[in-house]
N, C-alpha and C positions, 0 to 999 in steps of 0.2 A: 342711434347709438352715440356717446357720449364721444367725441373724440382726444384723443389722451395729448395729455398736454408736455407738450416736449420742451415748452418754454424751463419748467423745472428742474431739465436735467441741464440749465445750462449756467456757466459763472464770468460774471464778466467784470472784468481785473481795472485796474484804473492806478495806472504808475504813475500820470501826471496831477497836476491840480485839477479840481472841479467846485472847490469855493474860495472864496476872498481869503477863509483863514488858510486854507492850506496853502495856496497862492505866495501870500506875505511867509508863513514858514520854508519855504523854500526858497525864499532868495538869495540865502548863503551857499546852498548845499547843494541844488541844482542845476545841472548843464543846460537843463531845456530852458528853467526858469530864466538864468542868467544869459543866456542869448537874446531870447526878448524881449528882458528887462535893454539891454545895449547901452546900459549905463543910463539911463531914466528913472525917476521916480517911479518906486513898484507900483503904486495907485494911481499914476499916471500913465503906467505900460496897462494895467488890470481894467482900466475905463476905456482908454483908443484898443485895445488889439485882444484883447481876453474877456473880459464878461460875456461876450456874446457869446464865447466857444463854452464855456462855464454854463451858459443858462442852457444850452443845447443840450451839458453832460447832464443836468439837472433832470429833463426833462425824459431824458434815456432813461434813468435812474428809475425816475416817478413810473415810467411804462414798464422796463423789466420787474422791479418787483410786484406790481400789480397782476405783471403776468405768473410770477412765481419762480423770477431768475435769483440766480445767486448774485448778489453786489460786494465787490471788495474795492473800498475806497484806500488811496492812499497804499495800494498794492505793495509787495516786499516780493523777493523769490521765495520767502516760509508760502503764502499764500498763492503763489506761482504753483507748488508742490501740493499744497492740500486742495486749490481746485480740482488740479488733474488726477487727485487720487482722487475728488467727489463726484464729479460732473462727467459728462459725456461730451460734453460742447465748452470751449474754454474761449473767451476774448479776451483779448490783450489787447488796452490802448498803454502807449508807452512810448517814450523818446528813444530813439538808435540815435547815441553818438558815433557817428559816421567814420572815413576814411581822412576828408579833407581837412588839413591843418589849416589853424588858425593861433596868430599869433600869442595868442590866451594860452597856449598848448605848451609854449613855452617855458618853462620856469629858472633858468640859468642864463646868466649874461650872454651877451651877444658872443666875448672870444673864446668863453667855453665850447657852445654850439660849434664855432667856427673851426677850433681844436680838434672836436671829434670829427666832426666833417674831412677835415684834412689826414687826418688818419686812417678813415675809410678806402678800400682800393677802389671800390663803384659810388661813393659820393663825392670823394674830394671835387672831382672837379665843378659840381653844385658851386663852390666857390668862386668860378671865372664870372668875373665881373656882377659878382653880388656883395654888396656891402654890408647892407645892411639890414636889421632883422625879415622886412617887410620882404626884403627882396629874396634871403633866403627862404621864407615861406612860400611865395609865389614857387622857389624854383624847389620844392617840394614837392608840391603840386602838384607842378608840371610832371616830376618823376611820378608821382600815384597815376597820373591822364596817360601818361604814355605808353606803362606799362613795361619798361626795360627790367625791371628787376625782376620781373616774372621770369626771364631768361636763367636763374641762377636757381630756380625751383628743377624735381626733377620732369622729362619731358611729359608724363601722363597727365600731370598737376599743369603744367604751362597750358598745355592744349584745349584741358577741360576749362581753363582761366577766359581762353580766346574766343568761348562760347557765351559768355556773359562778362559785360564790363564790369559792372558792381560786383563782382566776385574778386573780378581781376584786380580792381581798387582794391578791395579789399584788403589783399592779399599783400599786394605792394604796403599798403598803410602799415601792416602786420611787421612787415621786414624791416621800415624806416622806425618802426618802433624798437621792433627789437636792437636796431644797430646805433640807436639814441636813448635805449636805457637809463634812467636814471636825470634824463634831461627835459623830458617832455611827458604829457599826459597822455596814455595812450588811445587812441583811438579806436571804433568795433566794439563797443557796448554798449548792451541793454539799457536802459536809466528805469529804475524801478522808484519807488519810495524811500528806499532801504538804499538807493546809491546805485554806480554803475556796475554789471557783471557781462564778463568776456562770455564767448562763447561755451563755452564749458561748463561756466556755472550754469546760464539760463538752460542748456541739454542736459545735464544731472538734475536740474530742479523739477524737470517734468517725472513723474510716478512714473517707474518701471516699467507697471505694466497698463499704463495710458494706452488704447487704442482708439479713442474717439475723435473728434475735429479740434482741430486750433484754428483760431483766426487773428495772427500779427496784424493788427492795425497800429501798423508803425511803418514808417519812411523805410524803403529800400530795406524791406522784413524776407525780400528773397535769399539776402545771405543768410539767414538765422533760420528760415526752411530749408536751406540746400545741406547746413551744416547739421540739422536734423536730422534730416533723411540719409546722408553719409552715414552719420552714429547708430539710427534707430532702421536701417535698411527700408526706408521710403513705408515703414509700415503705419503712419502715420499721418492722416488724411488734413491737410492745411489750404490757408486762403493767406496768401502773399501778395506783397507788393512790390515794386522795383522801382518807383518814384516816390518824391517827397509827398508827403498826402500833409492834410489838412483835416484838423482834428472835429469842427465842427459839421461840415458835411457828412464824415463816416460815421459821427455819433446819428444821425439822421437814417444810415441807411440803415446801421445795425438795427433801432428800433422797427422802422417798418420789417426787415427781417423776422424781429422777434412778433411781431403780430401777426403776420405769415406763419408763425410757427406755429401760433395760437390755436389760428383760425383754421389749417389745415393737418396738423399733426406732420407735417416734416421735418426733415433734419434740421440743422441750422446751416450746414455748408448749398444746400441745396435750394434754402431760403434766401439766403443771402447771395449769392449768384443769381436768383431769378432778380432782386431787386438793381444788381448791378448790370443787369442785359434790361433792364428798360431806360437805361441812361439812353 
């Protein structure tokens, strides 16, 4: 008997680049792009550090749809939202801009920053013995690593913080944002094609009544399951991650996954766990 092919019930989303052209269109208007461009010729970042990750997306591409996967190049959250009303199995490859500040995050002079800091009752002292931009950054930082301003949450939130660090950051990033409004770009978002979405967006953009698998293949994607499972009461079956990943490796695993799914009619989350237990 035939076995039914589950590769078809699945859609896999692509917020980042996967060609030269899309690559060069993004230079402007990308956080991922623009980090590892680091002020380099774009076709000089795309030959050392990216084609190779590109020919791997390439290569995903040519195997899911051969298997009868859904492809969304150049992903948005509109196609965020009509995967997960189409499909039963959803992959997201996509940039999380993160918690930690970088001086790029900046966009107002050094004594404006230094103003609002000083009028803060829990930042000012950020200013002893920091001068200048570089150094207020580090000691940013240092406030998201250490985790003080989780104190000023109430205690069920702190606790639940104390259980996972990337949360904790998270969380902290969230406050330094909020209390620097209007001065900095804030941190904790998705990067789609269509730009960055806080957490809010990317949880309203999944279909209502979504109950099949997601797979975040994105850096430290356990905040963006945790804050799902809060909103959608954990009914929501995910594959997370809590470290920086590397986009060429996971395009590799997902395909062998998707041929796994092929070849035996399983899930995708049950495919794709087997192939990350023979690491």
């Amino acid at each position: 008997m035939k076995q039914f092919n589950t590769v078809s019930s699945c859609a896999i989303l692509f917020g980042i680049p996967v060609t030269l052209a899309q690559f060069r269109q993004s230079v402007q208007s990308s956080d991922y792009v623009t980090a590892l461009i680091n002020g380099r010729n774009p076709d000089v970042a795309w030959r050392l550090d990216y084609a190779h990750v590109a020919q791997a997306a390439q290569q995903l591409i040519r195997t899911a749809r051969e298997l009868g996967a859904r492809i969304y190049e150049r992903a948005t959250i509109n196609d965020l939202t009509n995967a997960t009303r189409n499909y039963e199995y959803v992959v997201i490859f996509a940039h999380w801009r993160g918690a930690i500040f970088h001086c790029s995050d900046v966009f107002c002079d050094l004594d404006e920053l230094k103003d609002r800091l000083a009028s803060h009752p829990l930042l000012k002292f950020v200013l002893d013995n920091n001068s200048s931009m570089n150094e207020l950054i580090d000691a940013l930082n240092a406030e998201i690593e250490s985790g003080r301003l989780l104190s000023t949450l109430p205690e069920v939130i702190n606790e639940a913080c104390q259980q996972s660090k990337s949360i904790g950051q998270t969380l902290c990033r969230d406050l330094l944002d909020e209390a620097l409004i209007g001065l900095v770009r804030p941190g904790n978002r998705l990067e789609l094609s269509d730009g960055l979405h806080n957490l809010d967006a990317v949880e309203a953009s999944i279909w209502v009544d979504f109950s099949g698998e997601l797979d975040f293949e994105v850096c430290n994607s356990q905040v963006i399951a945790t804050f799902i499972d809060i909103r959608r009461g954990c009914q929501i079956s995910h594959l997370h991650w809590s470290q920086y990943l590397l986009p060429g490796p996971q395009y590799l695993k997902v395909e062998i996954a998707l041929k796994i799914m092929s070849s035996t009619g399983c899930g995708y989350l049950e495919s794709r766990l087997f192939v990350e237990e023979q690491e």
